[in-house]
Residue, then its C-alpha position, 0 to 999 in steps of 0.5 A: x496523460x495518466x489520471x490521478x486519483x484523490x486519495x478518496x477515489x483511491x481508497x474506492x479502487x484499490x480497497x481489497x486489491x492484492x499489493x507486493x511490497x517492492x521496499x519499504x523505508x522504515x526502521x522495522x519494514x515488512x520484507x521486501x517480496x512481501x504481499x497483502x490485501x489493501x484494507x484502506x487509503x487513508x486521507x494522508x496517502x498511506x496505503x493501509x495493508x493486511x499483509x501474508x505476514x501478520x504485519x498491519x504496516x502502511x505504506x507511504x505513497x512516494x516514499x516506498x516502492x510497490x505494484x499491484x498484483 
């Protein structure tokens, strides 16, 4: 069975970690392909990301598509 972390426990874990946007559904996305740093996870689920691109866009947990690099 496959651990599930509170977004708290998330937060600790994935900060700073590398992430590739796979798709985003939003009106003005970042490109799919698109990496970053993880900056934060925020109560809500929304992974906060400082994208290669300039982009400060967060990605919702269930909705959008990602991996871990």
């Amino acid at each position: 069975m496959e651990e599930v972390l509170t977004y708290r426990e998330q937060n600790i874990e994935y900060k700073g970690k590398r992430i590739r946007c796979i798709h985003m559904e939003d009106k003005f996305p970042v490109p799919d392909g698109t990496e970053g740093t993880v900056t934060s996870v925020d109560d809500a689920g929304t992974i906060h990301v400082k994208w290669d691109n300039g982009s400060t866009l967060g990605l919702v947990q269930g909705v959008d598509r990602y991996q871990f690099v």
